[in-house]
N, C-alpha and C positions, 0 to 999 in steps of 0.2 A: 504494500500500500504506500501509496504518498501524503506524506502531512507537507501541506502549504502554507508557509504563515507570512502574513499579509502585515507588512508595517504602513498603517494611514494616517497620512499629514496633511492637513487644510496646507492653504496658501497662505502668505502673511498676509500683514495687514495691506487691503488699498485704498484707493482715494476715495472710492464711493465707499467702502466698510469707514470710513474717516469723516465722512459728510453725511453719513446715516441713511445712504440710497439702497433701494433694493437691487440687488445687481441679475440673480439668478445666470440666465444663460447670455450676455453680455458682458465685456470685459473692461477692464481697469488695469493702471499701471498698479503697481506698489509703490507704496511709501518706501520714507528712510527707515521707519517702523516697520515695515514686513520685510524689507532688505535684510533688518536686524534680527527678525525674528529669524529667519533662516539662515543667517550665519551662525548665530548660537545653536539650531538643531545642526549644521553642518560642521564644528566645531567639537561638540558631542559625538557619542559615540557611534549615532549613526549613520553619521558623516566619514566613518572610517570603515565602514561595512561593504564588504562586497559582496553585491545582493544579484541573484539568478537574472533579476529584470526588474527596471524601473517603467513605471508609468506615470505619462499624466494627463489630465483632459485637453482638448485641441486650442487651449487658452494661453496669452503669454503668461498669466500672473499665475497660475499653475508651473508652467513649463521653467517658469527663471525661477521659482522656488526651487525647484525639484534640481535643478541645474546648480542654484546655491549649496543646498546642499548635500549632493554629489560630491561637488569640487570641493568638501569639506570647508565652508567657510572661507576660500582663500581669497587674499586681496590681490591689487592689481589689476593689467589688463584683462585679464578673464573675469574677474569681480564685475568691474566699471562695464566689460559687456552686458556681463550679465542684469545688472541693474537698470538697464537701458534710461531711459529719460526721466527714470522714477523720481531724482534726485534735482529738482525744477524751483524755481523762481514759483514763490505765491500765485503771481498773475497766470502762471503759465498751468499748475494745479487746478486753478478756476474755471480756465479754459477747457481744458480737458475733460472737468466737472459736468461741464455743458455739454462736450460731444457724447458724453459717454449716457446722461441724462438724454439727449433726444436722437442716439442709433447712430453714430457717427460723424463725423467733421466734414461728411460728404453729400450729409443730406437724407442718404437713401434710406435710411431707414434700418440697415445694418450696421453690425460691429465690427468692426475691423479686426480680425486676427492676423497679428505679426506672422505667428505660425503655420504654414497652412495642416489642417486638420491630417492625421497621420503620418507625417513627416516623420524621421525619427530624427534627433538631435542630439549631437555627439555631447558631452560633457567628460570632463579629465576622465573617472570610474569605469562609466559606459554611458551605452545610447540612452534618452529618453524616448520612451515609444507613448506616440499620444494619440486619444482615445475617444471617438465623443461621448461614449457611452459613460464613462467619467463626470461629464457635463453635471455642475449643482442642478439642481431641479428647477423645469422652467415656472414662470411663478407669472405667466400672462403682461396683464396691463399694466402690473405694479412694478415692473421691471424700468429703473429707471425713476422712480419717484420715490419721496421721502418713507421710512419705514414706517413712522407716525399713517399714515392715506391709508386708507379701507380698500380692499378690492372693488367694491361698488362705485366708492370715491374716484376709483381710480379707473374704473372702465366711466362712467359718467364723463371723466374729462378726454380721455382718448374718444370718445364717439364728438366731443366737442370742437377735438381738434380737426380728428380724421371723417368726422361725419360718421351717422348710425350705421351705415352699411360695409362700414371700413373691415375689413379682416382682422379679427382677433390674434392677437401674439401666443404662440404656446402655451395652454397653461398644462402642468403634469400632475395627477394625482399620486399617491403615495406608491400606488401598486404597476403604475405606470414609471418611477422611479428604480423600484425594487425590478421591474422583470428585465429591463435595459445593464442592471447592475449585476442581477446575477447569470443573464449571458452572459458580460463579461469576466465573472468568477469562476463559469462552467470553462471554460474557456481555456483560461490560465491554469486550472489543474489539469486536462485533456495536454495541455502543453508539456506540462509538467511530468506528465507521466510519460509522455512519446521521449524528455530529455533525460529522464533519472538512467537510465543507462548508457548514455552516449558517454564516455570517456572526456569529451572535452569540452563539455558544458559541465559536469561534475567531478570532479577529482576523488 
């Protein structure tokens, strides 16, 4: 038999976890607070772990955690990549505040991911393999406004903005969460079990 044991880490903090937005399945940079937090788990011991396989959702603020701490916390140029523009001018925070509140800096309606979804991304340790199935739970209308706003509150002003007959944004029930999450679990031990005997995936 195979036992798989699954180490799970949120992302650190972002700018919308920082301004108290709902974020669900759109994305945010990190803070110098979620920078922080993942240099301290990367730093720790499970920063120095070398683990079968990393994953992370198809999101940059997942991916530069996971990336953080891989690289064990380390600084420098691979640090400062990693961090990408997290580390910003107030004004430029604000800004962002804004794209990330109404679906991007482009208008359309979507979020812009750095990463494209299933990419794998090299980090010092190993690849990160990203996942949407990973993806936090989509949370509809409210994605994108204060955590304080009611779901009602919140589809009320989306039909205001976008008009009544506008297309509703994702929302996911709990079992709609779970059945995404544990394909993805069936998954990784079917993996697991096709690698426990390969010699050079297991020592």
């Amino acid at each position: 038999s195979v036992i798989v044991r699954l180490h799970l880490v949120r992302h650190g903090e972002t700018e919308a976890n920082r301004a108290n937005y709902v974020l669900g399945q759109r994305d945010s940079p990190l803070t110098s607070k979620g920078i922080g937090q993942a240099v301290a788990l990367g730093r720790h011991s499970i920063g120095r772990h070398a683990f079968w396989r990393a994953y992370a959702s198809d999101f940059d603020r997942t991916v530069k955690t996971a990336r953080i701490i891989l690289e064990g916390g380390e600084s420098g140029t691979r640090f400062e990549d990693a961090c990408g523009d997290a580390q910003q001018p107030e004004r430029e925070v604000g800004r962002r505040e804004q794209e990330y509140q109404h679906g991007g800096s482009d208008g359309s309606g979507e979020t812009t991911v750095m990463e494209k979804p299933g990419q794998e991304v090299s980090a010092k340790i190993q690849t990160i393999i990203q996942d949407k199935r990973l993806r936090e739970r989509a949370k509809g209308v409210r994605e994108g406004r204060v955590k304080t706003m009611t779901y009602d509150e919140a589809l009320k002003l989306h039909r205001l903005e976008n008009g009544d007959d506008a297309e509703l944004p994702l929302f996911e029930s709990d079992d709609d969460v779970w059945k995404r999450v544990k394909d993805w679990i069936d998954e990784v031990v079917r993996d697991a079990r096709n690698d426990v005997n390969r010699p050079d995936v297991f020592d």
